[in-house]
C-alpha positions in Angstrom: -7.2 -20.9 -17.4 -8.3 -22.2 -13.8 -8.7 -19.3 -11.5 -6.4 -19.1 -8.4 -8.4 -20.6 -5.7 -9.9 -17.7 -2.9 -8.8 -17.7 0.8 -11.5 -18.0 3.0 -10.9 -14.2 4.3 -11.9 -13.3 0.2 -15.1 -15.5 0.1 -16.5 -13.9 3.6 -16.1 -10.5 1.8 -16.0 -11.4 -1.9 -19.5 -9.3 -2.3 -17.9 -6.1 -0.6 -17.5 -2.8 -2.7 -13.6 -2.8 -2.4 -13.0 -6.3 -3.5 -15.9 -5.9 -6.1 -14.0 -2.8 -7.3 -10.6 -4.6 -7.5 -12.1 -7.3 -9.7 -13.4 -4.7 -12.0 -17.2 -5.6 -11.1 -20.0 -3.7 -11.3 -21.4 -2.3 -7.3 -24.0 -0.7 -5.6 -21.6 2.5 -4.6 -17.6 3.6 -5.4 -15.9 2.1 -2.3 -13.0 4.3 -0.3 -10.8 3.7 2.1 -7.6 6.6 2.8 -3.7 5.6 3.1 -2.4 6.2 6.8 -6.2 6.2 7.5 -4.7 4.7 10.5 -3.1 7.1 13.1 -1.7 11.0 13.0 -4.8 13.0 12.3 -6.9 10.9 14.4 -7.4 12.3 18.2 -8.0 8.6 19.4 -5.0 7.5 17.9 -2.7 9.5 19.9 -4.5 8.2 23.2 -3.6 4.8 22.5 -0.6 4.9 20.7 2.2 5.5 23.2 5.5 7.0 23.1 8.7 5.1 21.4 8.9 3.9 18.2 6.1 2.9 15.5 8.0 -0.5 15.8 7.2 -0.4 19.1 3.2 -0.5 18.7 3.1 -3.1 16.2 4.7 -6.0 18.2 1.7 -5.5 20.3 -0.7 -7.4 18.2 -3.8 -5.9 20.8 -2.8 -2.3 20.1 -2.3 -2.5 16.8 -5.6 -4.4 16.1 -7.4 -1.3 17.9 -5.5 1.3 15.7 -6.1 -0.6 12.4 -10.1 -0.5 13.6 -10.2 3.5 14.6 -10.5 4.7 11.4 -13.1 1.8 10.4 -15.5 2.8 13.3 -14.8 6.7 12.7 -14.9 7.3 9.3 -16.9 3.8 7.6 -14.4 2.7 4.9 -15.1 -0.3 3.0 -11.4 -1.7 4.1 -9.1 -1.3 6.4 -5.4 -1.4 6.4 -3.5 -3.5 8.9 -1.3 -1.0 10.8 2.3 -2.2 10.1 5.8 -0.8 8.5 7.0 -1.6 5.3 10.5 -2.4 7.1 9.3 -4.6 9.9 10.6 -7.6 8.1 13.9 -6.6 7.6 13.9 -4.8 11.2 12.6 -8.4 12.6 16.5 -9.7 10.8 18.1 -7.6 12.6 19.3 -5.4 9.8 19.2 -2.2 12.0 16.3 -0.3 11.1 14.1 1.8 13.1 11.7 4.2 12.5 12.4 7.7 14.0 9.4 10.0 14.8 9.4 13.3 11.9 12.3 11.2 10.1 11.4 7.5 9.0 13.4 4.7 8.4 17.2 4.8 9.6 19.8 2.2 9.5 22.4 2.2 11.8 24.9 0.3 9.0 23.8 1.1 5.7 23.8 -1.5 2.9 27.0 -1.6 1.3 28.7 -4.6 0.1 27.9 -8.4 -1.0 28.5 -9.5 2.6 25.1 -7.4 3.7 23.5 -9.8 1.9 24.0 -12.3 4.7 22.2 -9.5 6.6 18.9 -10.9 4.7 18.1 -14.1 5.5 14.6 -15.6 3.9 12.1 -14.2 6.3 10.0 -17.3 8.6 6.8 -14.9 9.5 5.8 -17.5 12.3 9.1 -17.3 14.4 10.1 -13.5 12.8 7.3 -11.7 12.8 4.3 -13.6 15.3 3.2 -10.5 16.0 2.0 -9.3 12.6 -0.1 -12.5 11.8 -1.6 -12.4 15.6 -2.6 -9.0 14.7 -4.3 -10.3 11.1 -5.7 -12.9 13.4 -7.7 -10.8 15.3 -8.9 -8.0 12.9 -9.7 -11.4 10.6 -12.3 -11.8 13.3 -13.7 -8.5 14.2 -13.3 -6.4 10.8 -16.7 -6.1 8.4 -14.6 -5.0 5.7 -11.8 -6.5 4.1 -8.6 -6.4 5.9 -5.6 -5.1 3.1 -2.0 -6.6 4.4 1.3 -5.2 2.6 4.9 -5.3 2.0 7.5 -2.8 0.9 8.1 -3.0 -3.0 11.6 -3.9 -3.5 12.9 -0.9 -4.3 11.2 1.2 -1.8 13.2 -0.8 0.9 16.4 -0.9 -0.6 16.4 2.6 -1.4 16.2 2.8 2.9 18.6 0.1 3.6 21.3 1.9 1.4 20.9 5.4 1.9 20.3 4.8 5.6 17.2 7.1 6.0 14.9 8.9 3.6 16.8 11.0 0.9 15.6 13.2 -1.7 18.5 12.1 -4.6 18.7 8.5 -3.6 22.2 9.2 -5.1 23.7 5.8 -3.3 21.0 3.8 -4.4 21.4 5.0 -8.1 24.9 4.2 -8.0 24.5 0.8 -6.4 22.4 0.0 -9.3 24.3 1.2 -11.9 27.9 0.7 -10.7 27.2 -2.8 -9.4 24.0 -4.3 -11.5 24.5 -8.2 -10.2 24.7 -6.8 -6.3 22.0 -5.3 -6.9 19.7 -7.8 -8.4 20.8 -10.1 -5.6 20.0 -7.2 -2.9 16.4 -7.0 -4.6 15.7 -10.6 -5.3 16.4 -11.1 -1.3 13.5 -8.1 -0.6 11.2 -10.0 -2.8 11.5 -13.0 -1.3 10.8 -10.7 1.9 7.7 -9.3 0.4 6.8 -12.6 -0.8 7.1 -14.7 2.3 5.8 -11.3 4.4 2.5 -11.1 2.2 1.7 -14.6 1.9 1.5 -14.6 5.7 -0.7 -11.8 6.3 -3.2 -13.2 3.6 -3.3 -16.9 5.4 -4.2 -15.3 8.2 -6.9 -13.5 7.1 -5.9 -10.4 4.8 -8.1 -10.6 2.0 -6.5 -7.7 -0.4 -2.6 -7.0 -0.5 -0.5 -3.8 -0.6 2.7 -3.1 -2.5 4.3 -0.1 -1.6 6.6 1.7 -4.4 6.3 4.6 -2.5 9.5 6.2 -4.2 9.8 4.7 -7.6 8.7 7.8 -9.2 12.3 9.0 -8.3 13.4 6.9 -11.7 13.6 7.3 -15.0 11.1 4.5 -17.6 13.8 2.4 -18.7 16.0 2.2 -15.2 12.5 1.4 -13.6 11.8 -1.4 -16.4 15.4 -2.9 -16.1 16.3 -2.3 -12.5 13.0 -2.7 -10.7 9.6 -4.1 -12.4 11.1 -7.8 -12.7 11.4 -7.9 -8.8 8.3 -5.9 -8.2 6.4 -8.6 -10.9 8.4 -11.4 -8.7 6.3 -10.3 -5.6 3.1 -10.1 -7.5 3.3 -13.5 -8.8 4.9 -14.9 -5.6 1.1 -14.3 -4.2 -1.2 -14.9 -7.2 -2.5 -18.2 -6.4 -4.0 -17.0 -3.2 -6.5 -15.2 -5.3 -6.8 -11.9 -3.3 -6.5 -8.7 -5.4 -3.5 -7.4 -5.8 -2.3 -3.3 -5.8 0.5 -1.4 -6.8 1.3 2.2 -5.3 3.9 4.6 -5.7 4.3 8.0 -5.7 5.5 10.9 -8.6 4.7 7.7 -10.9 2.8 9.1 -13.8 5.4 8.5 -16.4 5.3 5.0 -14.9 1.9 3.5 -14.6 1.8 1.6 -17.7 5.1 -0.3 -16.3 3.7 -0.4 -13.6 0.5 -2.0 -14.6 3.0 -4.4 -16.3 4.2 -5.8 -13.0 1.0 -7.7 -12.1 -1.2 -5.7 -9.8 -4.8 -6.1 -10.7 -5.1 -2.7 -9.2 -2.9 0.4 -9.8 -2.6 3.8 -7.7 -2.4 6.7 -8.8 -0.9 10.0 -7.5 -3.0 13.2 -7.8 -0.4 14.4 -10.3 -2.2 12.5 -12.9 -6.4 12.8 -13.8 -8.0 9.6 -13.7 -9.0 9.6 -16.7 -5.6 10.0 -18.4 -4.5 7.3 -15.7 -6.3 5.2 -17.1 -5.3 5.1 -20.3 -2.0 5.0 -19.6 -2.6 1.7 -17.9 -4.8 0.3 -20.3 -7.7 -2.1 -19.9 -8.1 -4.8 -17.5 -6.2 -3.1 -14.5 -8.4 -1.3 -11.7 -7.1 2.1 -10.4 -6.9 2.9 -7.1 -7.3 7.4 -5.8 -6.6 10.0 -6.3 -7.4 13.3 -4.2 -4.8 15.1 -3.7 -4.2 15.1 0.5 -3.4 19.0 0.7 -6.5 19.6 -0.6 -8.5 17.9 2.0 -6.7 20.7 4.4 -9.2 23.5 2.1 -12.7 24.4 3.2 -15.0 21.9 2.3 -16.4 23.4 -0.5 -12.6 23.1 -2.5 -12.8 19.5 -0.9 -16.2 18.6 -1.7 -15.3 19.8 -5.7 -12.2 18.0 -5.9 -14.3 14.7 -5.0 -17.1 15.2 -7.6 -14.2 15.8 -10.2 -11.9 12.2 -9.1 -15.7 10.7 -9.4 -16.4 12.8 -12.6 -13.2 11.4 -14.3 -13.6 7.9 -13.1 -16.8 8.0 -15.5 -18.5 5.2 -13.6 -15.6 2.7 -14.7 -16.8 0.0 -12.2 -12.5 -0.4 -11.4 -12.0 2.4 -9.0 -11.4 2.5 -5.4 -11.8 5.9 -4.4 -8.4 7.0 -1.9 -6.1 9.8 -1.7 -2.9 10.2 -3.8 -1.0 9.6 -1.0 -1.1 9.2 3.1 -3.5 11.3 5.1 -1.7 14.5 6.1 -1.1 14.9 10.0 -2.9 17.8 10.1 -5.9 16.8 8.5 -9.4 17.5 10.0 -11.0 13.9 11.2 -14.7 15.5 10.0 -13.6 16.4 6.7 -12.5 12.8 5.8 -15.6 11.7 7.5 -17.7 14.0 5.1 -15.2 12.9 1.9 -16.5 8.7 2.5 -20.5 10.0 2.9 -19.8 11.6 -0.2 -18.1 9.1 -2.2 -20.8 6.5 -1.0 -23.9 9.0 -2.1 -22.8 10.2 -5.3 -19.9 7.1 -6.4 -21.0 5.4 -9.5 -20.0 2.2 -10.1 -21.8 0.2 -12.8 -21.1 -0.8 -16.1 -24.1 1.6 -17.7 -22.0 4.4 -16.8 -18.5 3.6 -18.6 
């Protein structure tokens, strides 16, 4: 089988430690980078950042290049993640989403009909969403590290655009599903198509690694996940696998799901801190990289209980040559700056990542 052919932003970094790790290669150190590395704990974040929306900051492609680089120059991860929303596409329609500080996404009308779908209309990232590829543009220029774009899995957004904000039950979006099965495969086959369009964007302009956020699968049971959601999720994934960039999967409470999960595509799968590495791994199987898995409360501890939690992820990764080292979920707002600092100098001194050690 011919390989997909690499964007140029993957051969400028195809020897780095994250995108050796994604392709399961061998490296000279376990690469790390955090999720929401960009923003909330850091103090030079909130100098920049402003006051209004999250939305806000993005469409400013200078501002948002700045806060994507912070936690590069602070803390020395081997990639950095653009700093975006996983509902700027469907807020660049015009659906009616914002993000509200403390809350999240809100909708102002909720999906709830076939006519929303005319809400979606395929997304044009050059007219919709300028902003966003400016913003690769520039980071594409003055990053050292790979840049990782992302999308919102299909789910993930749905679950916002029906429920109108973040819920705990997603009661509406399980009865969508169930009441209504062809709305909703036509609701999630538009938000693939969004992801799709959305990712392929980012990477040609210069993301070379993409992000797909599941964030709340984990609220589903195996076979509503396999029937309802990984055929869309495994749409995205091969909607983008001729650009040859690797390819990760994250969600959250999803250790009963990682094997569909790995199913779906990713080349790389996250995993929560609810689950060891080690029996992440085999619930995944061969083949598939993993991607955390400290658990982000525990980076609030002394660093002793920190520095022991690292050692352990490491200890459990066994030297597997496909691991990027992160958290099992966003940095917490109150996280200390020098502990995460002291977390990536020790990942990069004691991180194995060689096939000796497997």
């Amino acid at each position: 089988m011919t390989a997909p052919a690499a964007t140029p932003s993957v051969d400028r970094h195809r020897a780095s430690p994250f995108l050796r790790a994604c392709r399961g290669e061998p490296g000279n150190r376990v690469p790390v980078w955090f999720m929401r590395q960009a923003g909330r704990s850091l103090p030079e974040y909130h100098e920049v950042r402003g006051s209004g929306s999250i939305l806000d900051a993005i469409r400013v492609p200078d501002l948002a290049a700045e806060i994507t680089l912070q936690p590069v120059r602070r803390y020395g991860v081997d990639a950095a993640i653009l700093y975006s929303d996983i509902v700027v596409p469907v807020a660049a329609l015009g659906f009616g989403v914002d993000v509200a500080p403390g809350i999240g996404p809100v909708v102002d009308q909720p999906f709830r009909s076939a006519s929303d779908l005319r809400r979606l209309r395929p997304l044009e990232p050059e007219l919709d969403t300028p902003y966003v590829l400016e913003t690769v543009r520039i980071l594409a220029g003055e990053l050292s590290v790979p840049l990782i774009g992302f999308a919102g899995a299909p789910f993930t957004v749905a679950s916002y655009l029906i429920e109108g904000r973040p819920s705990r039950t997603y009661a509406a979006t399980k009865a969508l599903m169930h009441t209504d099965p062809s709305l909703w495969h036509a609701l999630m086959g538009r938000l693939a198509d969004l992801a799709v369009a959305s990712l392929r964007s980012q990477v040609e302009a210069g993301a070379a690694a993409v992000q797909l956020f599941d964030s709340w699968a984990g609220a589903l049971s195996r076979p509503d996940y396999e029937e309802f959601v990984r055929p869309h999720s495994a749409r995205v994934f091969a909607g983008v696998a001729d650009l040859g960039v690797p390819r990760i999967h994250f969600g959250v409470v999803t250790g009963e799901l990682l094997g569909s999960m790995a199913a779906a595509g990713a080349d790389v799968v996250g995993v929560d801190w609810r689950v060891t590495l080690d029996d992440a791994r085999a619930r995944v199987g061969p083949g598939i990289a993993l991607q955390g898995n400290l658990d982000p409360a525990l980076c609030l501890a002394p660093w002793p209980a920190v520095q022991a939690g690292v050692r352990d992820v490491l200890a459990r990764n066994g030297g597997h040559p496909g691991h990027v080292f992160n958290l099992g979920h966003g940095v917490l707002p109150e996280t200390n700056p020098a502990i995460l600092e002291r977390v990536v100098d020790l990942v990069h001194a004691e991180g194995r990542a060689d096939e000796a050690a497997r």
